[in-house]
N, C-alpha and C positions, 0 to 999 in steps of 0.2 A: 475402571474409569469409563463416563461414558463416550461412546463412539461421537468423532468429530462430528459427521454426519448428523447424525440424532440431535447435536450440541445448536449445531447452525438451523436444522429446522425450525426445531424450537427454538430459538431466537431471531426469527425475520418474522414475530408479531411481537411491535413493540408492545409492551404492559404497565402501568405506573411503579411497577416493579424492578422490571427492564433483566433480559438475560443476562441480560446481563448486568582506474584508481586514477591515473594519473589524468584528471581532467583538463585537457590540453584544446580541444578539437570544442568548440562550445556552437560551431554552425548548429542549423536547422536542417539543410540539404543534407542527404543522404550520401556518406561516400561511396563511392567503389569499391568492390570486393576485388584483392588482388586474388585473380587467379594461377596456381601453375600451372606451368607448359604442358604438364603430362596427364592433367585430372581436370574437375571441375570442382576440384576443393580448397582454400585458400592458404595462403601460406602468413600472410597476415591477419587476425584474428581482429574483428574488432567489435566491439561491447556496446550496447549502449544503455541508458540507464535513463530510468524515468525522470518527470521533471522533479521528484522530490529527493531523489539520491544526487539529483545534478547538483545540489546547491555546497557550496563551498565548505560548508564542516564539515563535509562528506570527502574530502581530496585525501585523507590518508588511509580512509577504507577502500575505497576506491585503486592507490594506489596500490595497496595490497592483493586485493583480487586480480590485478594483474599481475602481479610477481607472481602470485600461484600460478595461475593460467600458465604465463610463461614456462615456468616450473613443471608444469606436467607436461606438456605440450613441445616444448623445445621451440616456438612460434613465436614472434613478436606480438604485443596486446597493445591495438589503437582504440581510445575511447570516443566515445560520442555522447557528448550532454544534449541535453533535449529542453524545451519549454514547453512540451506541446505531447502528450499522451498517443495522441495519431500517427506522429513521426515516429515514435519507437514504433508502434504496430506493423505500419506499411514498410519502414525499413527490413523489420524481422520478416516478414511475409513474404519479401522480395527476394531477401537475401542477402543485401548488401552488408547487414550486418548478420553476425554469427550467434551472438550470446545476448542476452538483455533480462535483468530482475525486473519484474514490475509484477501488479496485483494479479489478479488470478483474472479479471475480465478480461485484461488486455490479452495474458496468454490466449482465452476464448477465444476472442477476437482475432489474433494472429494466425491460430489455428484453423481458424474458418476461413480466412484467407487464403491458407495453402497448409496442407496438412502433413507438409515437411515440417512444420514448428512443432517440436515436443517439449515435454517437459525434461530438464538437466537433472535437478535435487530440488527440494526445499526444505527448510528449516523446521524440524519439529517443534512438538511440544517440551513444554520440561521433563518429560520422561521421558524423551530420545525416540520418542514412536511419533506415527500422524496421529493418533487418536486424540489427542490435546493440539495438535499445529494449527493453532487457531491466534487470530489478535482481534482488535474491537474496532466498530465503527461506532461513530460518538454522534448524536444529535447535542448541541450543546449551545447554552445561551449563554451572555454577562451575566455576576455574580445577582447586579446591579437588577436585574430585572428576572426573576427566578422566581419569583413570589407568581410572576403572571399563567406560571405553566404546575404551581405546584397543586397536589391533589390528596388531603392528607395529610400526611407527613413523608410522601414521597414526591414526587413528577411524572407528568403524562404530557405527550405530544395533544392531547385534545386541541389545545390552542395558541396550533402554529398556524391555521388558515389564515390568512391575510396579512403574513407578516414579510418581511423581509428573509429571504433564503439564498445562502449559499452552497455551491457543492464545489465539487472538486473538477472531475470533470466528466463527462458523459461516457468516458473511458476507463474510468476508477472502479473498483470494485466497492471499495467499503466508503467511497466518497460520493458516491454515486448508484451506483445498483441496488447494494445491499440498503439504502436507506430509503431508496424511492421505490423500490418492491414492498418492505416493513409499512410505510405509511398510503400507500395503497391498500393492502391486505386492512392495517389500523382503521381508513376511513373506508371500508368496503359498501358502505351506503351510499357514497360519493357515484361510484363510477367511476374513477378517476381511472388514469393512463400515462403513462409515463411522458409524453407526450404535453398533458393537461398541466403536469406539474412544473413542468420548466418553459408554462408559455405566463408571460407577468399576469396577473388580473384574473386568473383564471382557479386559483386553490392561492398561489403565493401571491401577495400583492406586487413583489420585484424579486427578479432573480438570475443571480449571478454566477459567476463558476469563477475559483482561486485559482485555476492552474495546475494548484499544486494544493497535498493537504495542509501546509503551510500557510498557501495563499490566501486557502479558505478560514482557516483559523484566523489569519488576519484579518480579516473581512470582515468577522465577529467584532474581534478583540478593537478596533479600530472607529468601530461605529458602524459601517456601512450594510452590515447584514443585523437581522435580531435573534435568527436561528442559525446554525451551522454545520456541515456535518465532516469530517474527516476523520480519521484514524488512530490511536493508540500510539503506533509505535514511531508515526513521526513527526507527534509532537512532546515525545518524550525527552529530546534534547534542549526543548525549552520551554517546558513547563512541569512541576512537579505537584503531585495531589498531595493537598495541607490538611483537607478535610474528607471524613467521610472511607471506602474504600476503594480502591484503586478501580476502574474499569467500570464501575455500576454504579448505577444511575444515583441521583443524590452526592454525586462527588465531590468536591470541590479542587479546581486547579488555580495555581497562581501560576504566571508568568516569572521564568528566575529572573533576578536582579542583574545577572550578567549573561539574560540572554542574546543572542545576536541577531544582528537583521533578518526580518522585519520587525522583528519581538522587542527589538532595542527602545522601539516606539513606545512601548506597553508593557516596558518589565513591571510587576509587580500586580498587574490587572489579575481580576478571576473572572472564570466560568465555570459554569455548573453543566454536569450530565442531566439531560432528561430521556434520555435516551443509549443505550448500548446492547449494539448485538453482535454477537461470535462472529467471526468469518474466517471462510480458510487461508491459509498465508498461502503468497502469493509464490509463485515457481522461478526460478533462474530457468529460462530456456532456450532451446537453440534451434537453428536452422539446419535439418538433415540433410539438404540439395549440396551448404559449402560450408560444412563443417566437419571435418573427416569421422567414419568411424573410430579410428585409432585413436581419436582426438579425442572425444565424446567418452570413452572407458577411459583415457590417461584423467581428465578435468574429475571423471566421477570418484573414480578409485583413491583419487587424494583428495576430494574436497568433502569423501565421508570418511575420513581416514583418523586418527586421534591426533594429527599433525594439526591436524586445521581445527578438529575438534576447540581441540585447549590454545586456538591460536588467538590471544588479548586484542589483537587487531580486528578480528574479524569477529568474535564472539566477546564484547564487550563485560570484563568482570564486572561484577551488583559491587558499587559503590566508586565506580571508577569516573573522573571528571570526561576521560575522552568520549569523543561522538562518533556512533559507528551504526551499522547498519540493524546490526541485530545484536542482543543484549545474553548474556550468559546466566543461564534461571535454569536448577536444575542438570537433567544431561542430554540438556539442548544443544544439537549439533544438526550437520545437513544429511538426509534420507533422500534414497531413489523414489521414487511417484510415478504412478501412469494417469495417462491420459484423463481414464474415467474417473479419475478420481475429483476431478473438476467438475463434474455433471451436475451437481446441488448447483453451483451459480450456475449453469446452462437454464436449467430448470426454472431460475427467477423470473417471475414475469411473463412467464405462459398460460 
């Protein structure tokens, strides 16, 4: 199989081909890390989670990742929802909080902060290794207007200049980096900058950020954007590919009929991929300054363990109505990871 590495290279030049728990605590301020009397390590654990695991289908995975924790740990788990990709960052970097899942820029980003933030586990691929722990970032338009980008019998990003653009947020990896590295490299005749592309008037005629890859999908799906970019794996809770196949380009997704807010707006609407590239999944990771060693091997040791492995809550069986974080394909389960293994997004955009 090829190496993830090699997978994701080759996939940040888009082609008309295309590569392709208990959410209680919902502030924005950052709480206090309970310290003990005798360390500078916490006795209450507390998580927080990006703004796209914050949102409400997500309360029973969520409450499960803390009954593990708990479980290995012997520690209580307080959660913290987020709306705002920055707030997880600065919290993790600071310390206040211990643990947080989010894409692999923010890890970057946390990391560069303070270089106590490591990587915990992440999620393989369907063969139980990193060499596949990959999911997709999506360029994607309405079903309704696809003719305008199509080239062939496929699609090409040629012409998305002047249009309405959403992303995720300037702190997303596959909502944001990975897609505004991909179409810089696309229009290298431009000059373009990262910078150029999220000022209006300037490549995009207006341009927005969802929030959340949800948000941005709504933005699409809603009218307000004409192009879109977000992610695979979380908008797979509400919406299923009708046409074409799964993850590349040419696709076609509908909105389910009993999707939930915001999608409630727009069940049944489609969009088309004109665009998808690999990217690495993103890490669970934590704060080395107040999160004990003993902690850190108890969380590891059972959450790559075959308990958690085969656990329905947390690894979502294929064909199962409930919404969870990550989806069960293969013998996908959670791997140790270092640091460097992040370097290909470090690398974006230099």
């Amino acid at each position: 199989m090829k190496n993830v590495k090699n997978i994701l290279a080759a996939g940040l030049v888009l082609t008309t081909i295309g590569a392709c728990m208990t959410g209680c605590q919902k502030k924005e301020e950052a709480p206090a890390g309970k310290e003990t009397s005798s360390n500078k390590y916490v006795d209450t654990i507390t998580m927080i989670w990006s703004p796209n695991e914050s949102a409400e289908d997500y309360d029973v995975a969520r409450e499960e990742f803390s009954r593990l924790i708990e479980q290995a740990t012997g520690k209580k788990v307080e959660h913290q929802l987020t709306t705002d990709y920055a707030v997880a960052i600065e919290t993790m970097a600071s310390g206040k909080a211990q643990i947080c899942f989010n894409g692999a820029e923010s890890y970057v980003q946390a990391h560069e902060k303070n270089n106590a933030v490591l990587p915990l586990f992440v999620n393989s691929g369907e063969s139980g290794t990193l060499d596949d722990a990959i999911y997709y970032s999506f360029l994607a338009v309405e079903e309704a207007n696809a003719d305008n980008y199509a080239d062939g019998d496929s699609y090409a990003i040629d012409n998305i200049e002047g249009k309405k653009m959403s992303f995720v947020s300037n702190s997303s990896t596959s909502g944001f980096k990975v897609p505004t590295s991909a179409i810089i490299s696309h229009f290298a005749d431009k000059n373009l900058t990262t910078d150029s592309l999220v000022e209006a008037g300037t490549f995009f005629s207006e341009v927005m950020f969802g929030g959340s890859h949800q948000g941005s999908a709504f933005n699409l799906m809603s009218g307000k954007a004409d192009v879109a970019a977000f992610c695979d794996t979380e908008i797979k809770p509400y919406a299923d590919c009708t046409e074409g196949e799964e993850n590349k380009v040419g696709a076609v997704y509908s909105i389910k009929n009993d999707a939930t807010a915001p999608f409630d707006q727009v069940q049944g609407e489609k969009f088309v991929l004109i665009a998808s590239t690999p990217v690495l999944n993103g890490p669970f990771f934590y704060n080395s300054e107040t999160l004990s060693p003993e902690d850190v091997k108890a969380i590891q040791d059972l959450f790559t363990s075959d308990e958690v492995t085969n656990n329905p809550k947390i690894f979502i069986p294929e064909g199962s109505d409930s919404v969870g974080v990550f989806h069960k394909k293969g013998d996908a389960k959670f791997v140790l990871v270092e640091d460097s293994w992040f370097n290909p997004i470090r690398e974006m955009g230099k």
